[in-house]
PASEBA-1860 file (N, C-alpha, C; in nm, 3 decimals):
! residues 103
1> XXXXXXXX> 2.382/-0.661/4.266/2.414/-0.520/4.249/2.554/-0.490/4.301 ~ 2.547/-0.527/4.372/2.705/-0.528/4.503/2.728/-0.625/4.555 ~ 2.796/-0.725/4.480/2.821/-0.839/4.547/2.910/-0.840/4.609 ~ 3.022/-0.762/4.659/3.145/-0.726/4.773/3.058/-0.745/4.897 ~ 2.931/-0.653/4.932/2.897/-0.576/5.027/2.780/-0.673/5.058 ~ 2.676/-0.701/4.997/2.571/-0.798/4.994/2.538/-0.868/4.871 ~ 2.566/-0.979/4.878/2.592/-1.064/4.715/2.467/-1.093/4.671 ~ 2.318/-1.073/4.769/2.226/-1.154/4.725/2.072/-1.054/4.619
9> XXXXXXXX> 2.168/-0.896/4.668/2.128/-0.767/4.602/2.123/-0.802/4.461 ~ 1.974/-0.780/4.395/2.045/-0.770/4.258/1.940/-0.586/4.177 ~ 1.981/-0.619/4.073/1.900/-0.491/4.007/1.696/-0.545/3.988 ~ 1.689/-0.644/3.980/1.537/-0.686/3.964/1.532/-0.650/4.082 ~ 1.550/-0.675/4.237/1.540/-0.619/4.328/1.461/-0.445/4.376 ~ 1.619/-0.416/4.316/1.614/-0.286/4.348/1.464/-0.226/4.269 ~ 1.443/-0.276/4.142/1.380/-0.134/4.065/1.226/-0.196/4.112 ~ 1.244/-0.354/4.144/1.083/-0.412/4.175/1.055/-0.343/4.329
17> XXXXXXXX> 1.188/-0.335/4.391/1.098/-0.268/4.522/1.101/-0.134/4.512 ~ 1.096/-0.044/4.379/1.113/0.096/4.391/0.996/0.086/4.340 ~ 0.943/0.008/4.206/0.821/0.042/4.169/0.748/-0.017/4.239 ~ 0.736/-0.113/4.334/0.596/-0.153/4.443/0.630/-0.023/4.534 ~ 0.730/0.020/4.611/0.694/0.126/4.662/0.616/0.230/4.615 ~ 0.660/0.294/4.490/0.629/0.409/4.403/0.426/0.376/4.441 ~ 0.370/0.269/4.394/0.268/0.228/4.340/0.167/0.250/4.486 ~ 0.272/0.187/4.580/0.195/0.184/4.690/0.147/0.359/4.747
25> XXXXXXXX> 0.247/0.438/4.738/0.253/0.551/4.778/0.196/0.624/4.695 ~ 0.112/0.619/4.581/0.062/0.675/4.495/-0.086/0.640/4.527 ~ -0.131/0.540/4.581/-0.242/0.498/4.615/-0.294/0.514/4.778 ~ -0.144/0.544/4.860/-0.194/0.603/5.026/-0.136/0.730/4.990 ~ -0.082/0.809/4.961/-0.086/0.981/4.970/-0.167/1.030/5.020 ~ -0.312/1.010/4.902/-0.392/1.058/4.905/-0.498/1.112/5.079 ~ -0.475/0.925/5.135/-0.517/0.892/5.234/-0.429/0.939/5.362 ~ -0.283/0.913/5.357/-0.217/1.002/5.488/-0.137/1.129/5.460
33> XXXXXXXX> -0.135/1.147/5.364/-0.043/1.232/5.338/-0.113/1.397/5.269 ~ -0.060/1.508/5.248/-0.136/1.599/5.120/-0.042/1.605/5.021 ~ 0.009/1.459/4.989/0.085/1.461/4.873/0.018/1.475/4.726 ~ 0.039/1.546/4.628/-0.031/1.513/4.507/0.016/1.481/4.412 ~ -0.042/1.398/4.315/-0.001/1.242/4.253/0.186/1.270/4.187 ~ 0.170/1.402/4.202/0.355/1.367/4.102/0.438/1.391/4.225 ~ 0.388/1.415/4.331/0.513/1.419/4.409/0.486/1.271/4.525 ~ 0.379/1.235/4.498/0.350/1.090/4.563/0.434/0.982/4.511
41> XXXXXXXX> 0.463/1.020/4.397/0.531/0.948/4.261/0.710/0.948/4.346 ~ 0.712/1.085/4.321/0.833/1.142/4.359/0.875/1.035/4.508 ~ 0.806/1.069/4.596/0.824/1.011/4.725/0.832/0.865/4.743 ~ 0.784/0.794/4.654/0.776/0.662/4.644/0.892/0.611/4.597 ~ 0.964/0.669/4.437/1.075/0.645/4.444/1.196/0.675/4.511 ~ 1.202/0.827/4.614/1.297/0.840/4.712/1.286/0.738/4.788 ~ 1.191/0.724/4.829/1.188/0.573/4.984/1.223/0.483/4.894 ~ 1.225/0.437/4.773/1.252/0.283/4.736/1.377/0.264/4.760
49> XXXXXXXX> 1.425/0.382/4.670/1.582/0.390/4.599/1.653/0.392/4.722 ~ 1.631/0.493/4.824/1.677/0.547/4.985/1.654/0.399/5.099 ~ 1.563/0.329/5.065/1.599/0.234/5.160/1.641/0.147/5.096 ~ 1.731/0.114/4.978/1.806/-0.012/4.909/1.941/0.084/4.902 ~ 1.950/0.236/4.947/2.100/0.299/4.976/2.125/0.255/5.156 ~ 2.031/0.259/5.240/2.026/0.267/5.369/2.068/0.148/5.367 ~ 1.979/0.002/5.319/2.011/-0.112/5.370/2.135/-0.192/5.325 ~ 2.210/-0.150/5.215/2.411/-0.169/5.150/2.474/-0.092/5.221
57> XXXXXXXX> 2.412/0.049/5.295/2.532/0.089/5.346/2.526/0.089/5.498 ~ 2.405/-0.009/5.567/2.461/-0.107/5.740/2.548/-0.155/5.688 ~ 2.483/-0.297/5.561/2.534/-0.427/5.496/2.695/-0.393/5.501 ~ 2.757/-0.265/5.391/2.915/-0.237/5.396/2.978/-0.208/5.546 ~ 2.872/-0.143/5.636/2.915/-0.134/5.801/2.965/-0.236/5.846 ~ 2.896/-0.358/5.867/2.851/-0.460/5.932/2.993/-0.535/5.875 ~ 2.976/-0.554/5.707/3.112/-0.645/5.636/3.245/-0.555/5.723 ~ 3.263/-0.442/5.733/3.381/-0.384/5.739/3.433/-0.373/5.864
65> XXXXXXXX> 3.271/-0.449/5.975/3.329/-0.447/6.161/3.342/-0.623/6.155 ~ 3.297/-0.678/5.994/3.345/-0.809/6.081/3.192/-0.875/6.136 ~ 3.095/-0.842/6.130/2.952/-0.885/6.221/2.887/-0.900/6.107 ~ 2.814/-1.053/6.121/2.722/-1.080/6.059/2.588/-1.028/6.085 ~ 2.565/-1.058/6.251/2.415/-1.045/6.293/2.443/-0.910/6.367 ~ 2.342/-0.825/6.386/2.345/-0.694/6.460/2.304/-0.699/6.636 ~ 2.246/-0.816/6.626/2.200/-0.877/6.760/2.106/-1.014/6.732 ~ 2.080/-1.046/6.853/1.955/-1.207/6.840/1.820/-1.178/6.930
73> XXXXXXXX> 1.788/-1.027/6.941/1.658/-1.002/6.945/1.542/-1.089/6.865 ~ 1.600/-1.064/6.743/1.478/-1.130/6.658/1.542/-1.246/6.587 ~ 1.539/-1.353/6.670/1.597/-1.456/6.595/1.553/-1.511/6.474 ~ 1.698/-1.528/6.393/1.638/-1.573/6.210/1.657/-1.400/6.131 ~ 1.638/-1.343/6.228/1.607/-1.210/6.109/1.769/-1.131/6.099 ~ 1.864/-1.147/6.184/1.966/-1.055/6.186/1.981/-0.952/6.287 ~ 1.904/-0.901/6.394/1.903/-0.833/6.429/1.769/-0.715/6.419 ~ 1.791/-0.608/6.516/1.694/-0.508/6.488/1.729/-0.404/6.387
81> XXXXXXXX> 1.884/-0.425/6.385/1.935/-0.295/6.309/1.898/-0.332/6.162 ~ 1.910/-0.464/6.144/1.877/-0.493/5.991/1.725/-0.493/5.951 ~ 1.656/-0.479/6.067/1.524/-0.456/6.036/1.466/-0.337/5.987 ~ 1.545/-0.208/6.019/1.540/-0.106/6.044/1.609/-0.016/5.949 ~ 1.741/-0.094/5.904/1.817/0.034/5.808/1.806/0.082/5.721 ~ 1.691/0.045/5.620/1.625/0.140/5.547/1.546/0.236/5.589 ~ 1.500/0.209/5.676/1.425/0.325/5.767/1.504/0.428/5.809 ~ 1.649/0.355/5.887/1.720/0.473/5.909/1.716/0.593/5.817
89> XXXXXXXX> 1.774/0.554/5.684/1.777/0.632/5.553/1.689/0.702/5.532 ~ 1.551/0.655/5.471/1.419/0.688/5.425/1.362/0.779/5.492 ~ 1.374/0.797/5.646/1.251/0.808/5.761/1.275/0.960/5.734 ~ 1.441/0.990/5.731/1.495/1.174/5.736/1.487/1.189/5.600 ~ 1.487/1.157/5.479/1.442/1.186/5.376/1.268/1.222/5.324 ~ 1.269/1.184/5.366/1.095/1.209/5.368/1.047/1.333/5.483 ~ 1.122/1.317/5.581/1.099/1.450/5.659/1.127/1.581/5.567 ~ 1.232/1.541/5.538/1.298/1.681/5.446/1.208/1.725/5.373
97> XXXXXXX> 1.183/1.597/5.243/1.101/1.632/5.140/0.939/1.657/5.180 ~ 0.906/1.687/5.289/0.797/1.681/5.324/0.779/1.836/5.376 ~ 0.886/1.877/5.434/0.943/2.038/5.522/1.028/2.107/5.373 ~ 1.024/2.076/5.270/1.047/2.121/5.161/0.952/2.188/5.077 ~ 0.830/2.122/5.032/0.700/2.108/4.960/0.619/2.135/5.016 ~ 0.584/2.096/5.144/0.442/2.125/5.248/0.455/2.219/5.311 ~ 0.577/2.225/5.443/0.566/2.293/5.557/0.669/2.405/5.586
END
């Protein structure tokens, strides 16, 4: 997708982890959430799409300080931050859309 920033990104990627997200979140809504099915839909593809924006734009951080690993907490994995930076993204998006629609 961005091979400058993370070369190993591609588009099968992106849309396979938007639709396993989508799929998954369409099938727990029900169970944690009072999402209903079109905005479960909805939410599934914000978190897909939002954590493959979160996790290119550490990835362009990280290329542009020069650092491969974010730390050796979790050795093999990169760090905690790379564990995490889609979450960063996703976690306040979903708040929103949640204090938008629900609350």
């Amino acid at each position: 997708m961005i091979p400058s920033v993370s070369p190993n990104k591609t588009v099968e990627g992106l849309l396979g982890g938007a639709l396993t997200t989508t799929v998954i979140a369409i099938f727990l809504a029900p169970v944690l959430t009072p999402l209903v099915p079109a905005h479960a839909v909805a939410a599934g593809l914000m978190i897909g799409f939002g954590g493959f924006i979160g996790d290119v734009t550490i990835s362009a951080l990280k290329r542009d300080l020069g650092v491969k690993d974010s730390g050796t907490l979790i050795p093999g994995h990169g760090g905690l931050l790379d564990r995490i930076d889609s979450l960063l993204f996703t976690a306040p998006l979903f708040f929103h859309f949640m204090k938008y629609f629900y609350f």
